[in-house]
Backbone as a chain_set.jsonl record, in Angstrom:
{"seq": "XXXXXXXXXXXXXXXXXXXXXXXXXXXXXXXXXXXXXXXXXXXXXXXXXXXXXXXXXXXXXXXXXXXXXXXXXXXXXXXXXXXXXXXXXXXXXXXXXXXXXXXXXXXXXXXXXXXXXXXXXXXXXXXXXXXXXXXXXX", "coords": {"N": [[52.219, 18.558, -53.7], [55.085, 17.624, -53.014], [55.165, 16.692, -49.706], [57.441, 17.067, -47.723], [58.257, 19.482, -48.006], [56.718, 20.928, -46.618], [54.131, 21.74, -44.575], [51.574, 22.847, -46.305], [52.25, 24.669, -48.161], [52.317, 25.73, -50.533], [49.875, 26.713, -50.378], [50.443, 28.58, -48.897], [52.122, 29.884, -50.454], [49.6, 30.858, -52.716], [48.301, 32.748, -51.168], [50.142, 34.697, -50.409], [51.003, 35.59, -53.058], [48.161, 36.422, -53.741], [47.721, 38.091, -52.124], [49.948, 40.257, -52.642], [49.159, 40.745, -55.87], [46.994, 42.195, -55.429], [47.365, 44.072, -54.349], [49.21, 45.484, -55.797], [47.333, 46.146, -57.856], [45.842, 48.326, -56.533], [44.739, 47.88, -54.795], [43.118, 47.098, -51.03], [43.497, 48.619, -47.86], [45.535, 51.273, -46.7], [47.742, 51.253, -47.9], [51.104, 50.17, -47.519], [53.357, 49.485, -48.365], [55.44, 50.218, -51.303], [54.846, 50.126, -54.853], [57.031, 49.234, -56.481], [58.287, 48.121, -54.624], [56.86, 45.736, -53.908], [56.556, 44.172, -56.393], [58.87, 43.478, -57.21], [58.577, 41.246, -54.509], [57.227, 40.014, -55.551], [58.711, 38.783, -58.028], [60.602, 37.741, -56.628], [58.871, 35.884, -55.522], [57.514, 34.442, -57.387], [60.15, 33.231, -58.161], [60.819, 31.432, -56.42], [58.801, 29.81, -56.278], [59.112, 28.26, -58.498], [61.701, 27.309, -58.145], [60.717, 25.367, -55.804], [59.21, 23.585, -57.845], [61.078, 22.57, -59.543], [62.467, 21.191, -57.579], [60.737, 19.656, -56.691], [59.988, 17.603, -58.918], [63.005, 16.748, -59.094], [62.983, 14.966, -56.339], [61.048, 13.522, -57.549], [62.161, 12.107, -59.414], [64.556, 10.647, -58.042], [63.015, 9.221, -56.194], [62.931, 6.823, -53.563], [66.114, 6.707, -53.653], [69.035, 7.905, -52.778], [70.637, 9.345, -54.244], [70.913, 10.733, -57.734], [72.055, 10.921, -61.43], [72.636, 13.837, -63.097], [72.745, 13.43, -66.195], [72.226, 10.935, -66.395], [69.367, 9.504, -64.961], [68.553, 7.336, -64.345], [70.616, 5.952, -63.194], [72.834, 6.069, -59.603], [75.009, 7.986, -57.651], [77.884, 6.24, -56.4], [80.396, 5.036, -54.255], [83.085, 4.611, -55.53], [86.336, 2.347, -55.612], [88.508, 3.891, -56.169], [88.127, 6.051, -54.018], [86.419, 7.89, -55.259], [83.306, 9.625, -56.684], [81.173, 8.393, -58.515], [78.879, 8.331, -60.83], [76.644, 4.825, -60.934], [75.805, 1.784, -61.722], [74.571, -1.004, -59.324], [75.115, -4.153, -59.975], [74.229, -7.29, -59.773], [75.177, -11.174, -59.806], [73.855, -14.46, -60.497], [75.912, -17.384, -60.035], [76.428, -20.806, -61.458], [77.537, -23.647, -61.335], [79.999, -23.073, -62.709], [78.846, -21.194, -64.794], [76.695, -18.824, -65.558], [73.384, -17.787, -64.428], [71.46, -15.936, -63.646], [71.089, -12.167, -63.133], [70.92, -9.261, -61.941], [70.309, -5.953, -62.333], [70.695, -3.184, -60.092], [69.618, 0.418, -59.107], [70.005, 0.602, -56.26], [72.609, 1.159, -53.481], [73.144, -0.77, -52.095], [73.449, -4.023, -50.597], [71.85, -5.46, -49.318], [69.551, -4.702, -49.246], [68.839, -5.322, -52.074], [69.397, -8.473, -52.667], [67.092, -10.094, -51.754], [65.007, -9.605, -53.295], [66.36, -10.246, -55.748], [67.059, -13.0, -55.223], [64.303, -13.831, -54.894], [63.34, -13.126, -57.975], [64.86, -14.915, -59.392], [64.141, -17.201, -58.522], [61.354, -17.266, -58.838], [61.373, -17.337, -61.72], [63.16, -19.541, -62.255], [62.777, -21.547, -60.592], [64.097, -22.801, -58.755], [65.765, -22.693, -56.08], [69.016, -20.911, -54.764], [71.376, -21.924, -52.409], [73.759, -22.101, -51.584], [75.171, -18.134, -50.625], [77.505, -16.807, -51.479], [79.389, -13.606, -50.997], [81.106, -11.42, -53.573], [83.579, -9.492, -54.495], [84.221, -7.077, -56.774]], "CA": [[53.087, 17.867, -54.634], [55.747, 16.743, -52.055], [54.782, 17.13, -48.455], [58.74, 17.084, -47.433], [58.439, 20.589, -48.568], [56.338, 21.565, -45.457], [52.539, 21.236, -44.887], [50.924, 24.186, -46.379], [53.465, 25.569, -48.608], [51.643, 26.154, -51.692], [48.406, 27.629, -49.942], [50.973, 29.92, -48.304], [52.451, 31.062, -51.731], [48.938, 31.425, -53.046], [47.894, 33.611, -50.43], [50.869, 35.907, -50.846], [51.035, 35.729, -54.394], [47.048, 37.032, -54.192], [47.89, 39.641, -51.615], [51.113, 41.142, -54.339], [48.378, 41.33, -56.797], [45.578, 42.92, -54.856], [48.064, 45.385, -53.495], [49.488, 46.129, -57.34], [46.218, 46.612, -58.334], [45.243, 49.3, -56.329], [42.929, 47.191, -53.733], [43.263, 47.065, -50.01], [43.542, 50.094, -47.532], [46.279, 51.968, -46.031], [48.911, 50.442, -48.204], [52.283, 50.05, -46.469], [54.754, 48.797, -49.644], [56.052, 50.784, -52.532], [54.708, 48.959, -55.581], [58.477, 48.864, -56.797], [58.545, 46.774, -53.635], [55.544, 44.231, -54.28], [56.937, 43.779, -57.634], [60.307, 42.875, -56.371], [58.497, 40.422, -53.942], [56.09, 39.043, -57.095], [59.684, 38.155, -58.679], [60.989, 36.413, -55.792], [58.0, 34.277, -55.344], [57.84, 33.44, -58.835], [61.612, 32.36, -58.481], [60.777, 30.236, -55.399], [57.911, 28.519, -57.141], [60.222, 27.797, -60.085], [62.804, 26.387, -57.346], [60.159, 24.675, -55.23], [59.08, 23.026, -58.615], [62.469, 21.462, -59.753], [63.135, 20.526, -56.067], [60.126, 18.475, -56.445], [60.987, 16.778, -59.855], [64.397, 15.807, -58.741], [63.084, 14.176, -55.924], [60.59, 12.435, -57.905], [63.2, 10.903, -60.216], [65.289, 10.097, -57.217], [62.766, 8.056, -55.481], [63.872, 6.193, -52.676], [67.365, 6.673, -53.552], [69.997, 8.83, -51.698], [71.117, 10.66, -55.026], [71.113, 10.506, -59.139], [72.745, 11.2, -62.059], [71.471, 14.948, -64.333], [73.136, 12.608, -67.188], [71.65, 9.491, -66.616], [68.572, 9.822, -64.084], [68.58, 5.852, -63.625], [72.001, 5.401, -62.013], [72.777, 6.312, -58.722], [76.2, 8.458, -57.004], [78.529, 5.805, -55.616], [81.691, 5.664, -53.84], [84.203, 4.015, -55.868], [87.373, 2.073, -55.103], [89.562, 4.813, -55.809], [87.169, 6.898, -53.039], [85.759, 9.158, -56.006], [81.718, 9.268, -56.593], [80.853, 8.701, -59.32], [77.08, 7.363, -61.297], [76.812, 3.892, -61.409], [74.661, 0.84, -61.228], [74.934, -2.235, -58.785], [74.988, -5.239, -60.372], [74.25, -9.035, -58.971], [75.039, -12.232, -60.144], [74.052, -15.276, -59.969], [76.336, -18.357, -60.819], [76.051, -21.971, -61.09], [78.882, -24.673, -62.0], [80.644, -21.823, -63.295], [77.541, -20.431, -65.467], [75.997, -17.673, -65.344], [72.165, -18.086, -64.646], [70.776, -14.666, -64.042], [71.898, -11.29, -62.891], [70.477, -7.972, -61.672], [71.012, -4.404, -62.303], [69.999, -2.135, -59.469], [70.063, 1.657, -59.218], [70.926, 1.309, -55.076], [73.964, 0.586, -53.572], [73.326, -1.539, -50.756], [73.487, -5.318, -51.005], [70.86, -5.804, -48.104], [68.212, -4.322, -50.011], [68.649, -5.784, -53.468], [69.763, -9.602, -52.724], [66.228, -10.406, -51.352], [64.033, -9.24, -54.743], [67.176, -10.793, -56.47], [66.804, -14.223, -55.072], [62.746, -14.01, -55.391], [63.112, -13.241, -58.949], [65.277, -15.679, -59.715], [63.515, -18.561, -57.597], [59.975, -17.107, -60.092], [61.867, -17.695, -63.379], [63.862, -20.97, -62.215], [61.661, -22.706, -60.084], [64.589, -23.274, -57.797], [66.356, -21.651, -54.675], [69.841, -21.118, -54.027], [71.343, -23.062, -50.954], [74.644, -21.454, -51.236], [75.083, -17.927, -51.571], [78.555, -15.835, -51.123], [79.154, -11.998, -51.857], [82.435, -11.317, -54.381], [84.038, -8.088, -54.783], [85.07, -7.36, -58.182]], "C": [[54.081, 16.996, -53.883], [55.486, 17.521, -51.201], [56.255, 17.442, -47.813], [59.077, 18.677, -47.475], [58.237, 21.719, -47.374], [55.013, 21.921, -45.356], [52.178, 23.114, -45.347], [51.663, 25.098, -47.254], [52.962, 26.084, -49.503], [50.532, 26.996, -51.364], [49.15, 28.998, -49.518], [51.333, 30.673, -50.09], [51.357, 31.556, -52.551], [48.168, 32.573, -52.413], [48.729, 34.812, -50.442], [51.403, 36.012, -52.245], [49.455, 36.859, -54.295], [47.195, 38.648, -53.319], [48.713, 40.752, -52.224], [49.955, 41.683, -54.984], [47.496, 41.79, -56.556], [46.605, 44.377, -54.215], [48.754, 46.058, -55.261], [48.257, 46.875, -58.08], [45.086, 47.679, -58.243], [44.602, 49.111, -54.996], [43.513, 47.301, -52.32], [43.406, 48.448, -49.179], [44.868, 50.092, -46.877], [48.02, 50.637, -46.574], [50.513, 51.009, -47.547], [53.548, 49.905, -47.652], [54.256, 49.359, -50.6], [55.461, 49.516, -53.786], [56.307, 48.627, -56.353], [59.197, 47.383, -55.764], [57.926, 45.269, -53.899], [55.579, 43.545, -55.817], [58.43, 43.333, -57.32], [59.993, 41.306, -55.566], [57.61, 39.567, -54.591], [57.455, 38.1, -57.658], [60.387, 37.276, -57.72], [60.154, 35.41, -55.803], [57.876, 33.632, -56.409], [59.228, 32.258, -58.9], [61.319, 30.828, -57.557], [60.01, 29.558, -55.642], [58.337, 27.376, -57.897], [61.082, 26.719, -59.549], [61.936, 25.345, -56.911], [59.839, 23.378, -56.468], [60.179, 21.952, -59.097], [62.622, 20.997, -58.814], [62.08, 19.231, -56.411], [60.295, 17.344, -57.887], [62.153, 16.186, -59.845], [63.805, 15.028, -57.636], [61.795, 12.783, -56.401], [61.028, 11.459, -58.771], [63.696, 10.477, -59.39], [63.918, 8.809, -56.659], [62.97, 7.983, -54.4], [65.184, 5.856, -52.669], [67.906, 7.924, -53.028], [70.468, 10.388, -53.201], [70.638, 10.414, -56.591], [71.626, 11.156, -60.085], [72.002, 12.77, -63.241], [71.799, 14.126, -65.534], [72.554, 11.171, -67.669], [70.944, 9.335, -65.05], [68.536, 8.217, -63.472], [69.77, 5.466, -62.548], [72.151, 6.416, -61.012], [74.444, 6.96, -58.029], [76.846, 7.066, -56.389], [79.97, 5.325, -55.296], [82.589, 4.318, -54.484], [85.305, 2.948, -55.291], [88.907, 2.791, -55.006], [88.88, 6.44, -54.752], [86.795, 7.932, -53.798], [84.242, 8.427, -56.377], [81.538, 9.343, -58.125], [79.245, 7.336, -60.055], [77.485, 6.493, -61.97], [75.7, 2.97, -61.336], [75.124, -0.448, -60.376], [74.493, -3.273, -59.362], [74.974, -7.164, -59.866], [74.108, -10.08, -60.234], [74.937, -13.32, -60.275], [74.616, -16.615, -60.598], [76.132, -20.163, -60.483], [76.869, -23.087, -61.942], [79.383, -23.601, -62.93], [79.838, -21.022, -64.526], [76.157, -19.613, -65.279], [74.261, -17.699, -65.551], [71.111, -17.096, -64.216], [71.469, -13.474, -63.107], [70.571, -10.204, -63.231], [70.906, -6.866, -61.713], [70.345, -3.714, -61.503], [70.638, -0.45, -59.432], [70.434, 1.773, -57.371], [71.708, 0.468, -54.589], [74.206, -0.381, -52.642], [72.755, -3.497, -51.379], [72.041, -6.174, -50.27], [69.474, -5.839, -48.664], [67.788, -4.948, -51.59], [68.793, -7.414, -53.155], [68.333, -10.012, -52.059], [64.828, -10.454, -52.793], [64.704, -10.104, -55.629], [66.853, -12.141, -56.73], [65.344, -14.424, -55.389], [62.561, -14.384, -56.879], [63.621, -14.546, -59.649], [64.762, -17.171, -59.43], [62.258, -18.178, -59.151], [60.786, -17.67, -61.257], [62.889, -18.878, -63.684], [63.092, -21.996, -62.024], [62.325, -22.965, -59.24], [65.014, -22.206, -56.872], [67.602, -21.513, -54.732], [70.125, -21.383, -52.722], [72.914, -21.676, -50.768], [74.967, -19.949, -51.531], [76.607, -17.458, -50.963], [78.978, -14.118, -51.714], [80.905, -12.082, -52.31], [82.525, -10.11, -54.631], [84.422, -7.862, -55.852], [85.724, -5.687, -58.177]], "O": [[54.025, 15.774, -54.02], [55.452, 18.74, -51.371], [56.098, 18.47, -47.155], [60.134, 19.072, -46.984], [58.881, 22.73, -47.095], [54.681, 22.597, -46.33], [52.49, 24.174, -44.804], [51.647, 26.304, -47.01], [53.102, 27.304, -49.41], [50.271, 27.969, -52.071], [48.721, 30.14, -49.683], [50.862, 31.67, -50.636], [51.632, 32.555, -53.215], [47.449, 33.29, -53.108], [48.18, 35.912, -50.483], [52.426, 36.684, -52.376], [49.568, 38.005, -54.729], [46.925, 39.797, -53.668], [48.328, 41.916, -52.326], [49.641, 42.86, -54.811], [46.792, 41.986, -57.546], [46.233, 45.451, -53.742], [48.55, 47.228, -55.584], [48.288, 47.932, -58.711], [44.126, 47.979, -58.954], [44.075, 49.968, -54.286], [44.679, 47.686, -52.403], [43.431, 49.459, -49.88], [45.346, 49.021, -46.503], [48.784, 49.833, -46.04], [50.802, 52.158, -47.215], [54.657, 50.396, -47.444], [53.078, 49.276, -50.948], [55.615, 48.303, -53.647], [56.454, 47.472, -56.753], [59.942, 46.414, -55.909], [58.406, 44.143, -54.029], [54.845, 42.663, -56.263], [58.412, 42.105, -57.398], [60.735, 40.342, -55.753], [57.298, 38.461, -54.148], [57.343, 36.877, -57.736], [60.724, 36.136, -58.043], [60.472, 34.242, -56.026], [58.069, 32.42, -56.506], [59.354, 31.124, -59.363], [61.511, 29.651, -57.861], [60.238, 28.396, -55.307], [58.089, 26.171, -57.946], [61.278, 25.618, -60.064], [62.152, 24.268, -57.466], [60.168, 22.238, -56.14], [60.078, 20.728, -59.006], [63.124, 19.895, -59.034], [62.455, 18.058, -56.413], [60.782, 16.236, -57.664], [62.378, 15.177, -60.512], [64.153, 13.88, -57.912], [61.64, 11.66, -55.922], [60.563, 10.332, -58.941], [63.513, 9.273, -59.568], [64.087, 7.602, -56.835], [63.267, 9.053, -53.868], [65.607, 4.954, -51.947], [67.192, 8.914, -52.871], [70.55, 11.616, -53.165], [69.678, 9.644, -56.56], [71.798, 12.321, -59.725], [71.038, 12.627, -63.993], [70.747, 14.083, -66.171], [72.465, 10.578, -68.744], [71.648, 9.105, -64.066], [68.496, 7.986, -62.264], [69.753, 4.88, -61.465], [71.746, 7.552, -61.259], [75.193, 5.987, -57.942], [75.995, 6.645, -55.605], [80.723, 5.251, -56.268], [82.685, 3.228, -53.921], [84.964, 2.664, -54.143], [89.909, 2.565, -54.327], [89.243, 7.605, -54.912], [86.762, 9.019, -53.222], [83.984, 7.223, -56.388], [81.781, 10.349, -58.792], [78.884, 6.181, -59.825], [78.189, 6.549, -62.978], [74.635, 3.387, -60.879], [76.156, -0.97, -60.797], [73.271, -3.402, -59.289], [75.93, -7.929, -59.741], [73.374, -10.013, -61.221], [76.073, -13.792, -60.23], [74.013, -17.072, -61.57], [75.746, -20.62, -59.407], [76.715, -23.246, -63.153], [78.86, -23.517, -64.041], [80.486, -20.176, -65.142], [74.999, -19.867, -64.947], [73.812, -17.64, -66.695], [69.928, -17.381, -64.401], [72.379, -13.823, -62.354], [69.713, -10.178, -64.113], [71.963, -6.635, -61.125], [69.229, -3.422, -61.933], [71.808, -0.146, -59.665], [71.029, 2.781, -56.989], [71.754, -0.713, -54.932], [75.333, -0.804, -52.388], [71.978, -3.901, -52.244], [71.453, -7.185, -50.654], [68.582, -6.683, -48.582], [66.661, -4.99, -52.083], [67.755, -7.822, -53.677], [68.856, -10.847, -51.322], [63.975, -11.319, -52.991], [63.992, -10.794, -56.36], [66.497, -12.6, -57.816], [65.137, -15.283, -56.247], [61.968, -15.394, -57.257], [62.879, -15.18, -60.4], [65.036, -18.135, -60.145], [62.349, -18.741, -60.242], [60.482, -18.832, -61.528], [63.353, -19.192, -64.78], [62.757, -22.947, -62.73], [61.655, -23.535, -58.379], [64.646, -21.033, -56.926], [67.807, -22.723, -54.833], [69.284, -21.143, -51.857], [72.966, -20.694, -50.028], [75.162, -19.86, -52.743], [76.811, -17.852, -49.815], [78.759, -13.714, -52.855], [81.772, -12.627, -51.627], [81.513, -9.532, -55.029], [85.304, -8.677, -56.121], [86.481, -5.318, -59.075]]}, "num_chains": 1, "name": "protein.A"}
């Protein structure tokens, strides 16, 4: 599901998931663990499945972004001007004799990465280029 996880992770929990239930069941020789025990370690692995599972759903909403919002899965953690974090979106715009001729909403926070797709799109749906551009703080 995600490899980030650690190669083999799932084969491992099916292998000691099948050994729990072959040892609950009666099967194997010269058993070593209390079934009070192997039922104890059935409920952990269940839990860590459960975890492993959401781990991988959050990072498939995240993406290639650093963080996101449980409230609003599109926007992204970022650091404010009063230095508090909070989920937002980056926004670009582009102007022209003081009119506004298109504008981007991205979910990451870096200018480097978005002002390149920005300008593309905008060049596709104009036909032209900007010559000048400058970055504004608002």
């Amino acid at each position: 599901m995600f490899p980030e996880a650690g190669e083999g992770i799932w084969e491992r929990a099916t292998e000691v998931r099948t050994y729990i239930e072959t040892k609950l069941a009666g099967g194997g020789t010269g058993e070593t663990l209390s079934r009070k025990t192997l039922k104890i370690y059935r409920q952990i692995l269940k839990a860590c499945v459960k975890k492993l599972n959401t781990y991988g759903n959050q990072r498939e909403i995240m993406g290639k972004r650093t963080s996101y919002s449980k409230t609003d899965p599109d926007a992204t953690f970022m650091r404010m001007k009063d230095d508090t974090l909070k989920a937002a979106y980056h926004v670009q715009l582009a102007v022209e004799g003081e009119y506004i001729t298109g504008a981007g909403i991205f979910a990451t926070t870096n200018d480097g990465t978005t002002l390149t797709p920005f300008l593309e799109r905008l060049k596709q749906m104009r036909g032209t280029t900007y010559r000048n551009i400058r970055r504004c703080r608002v």
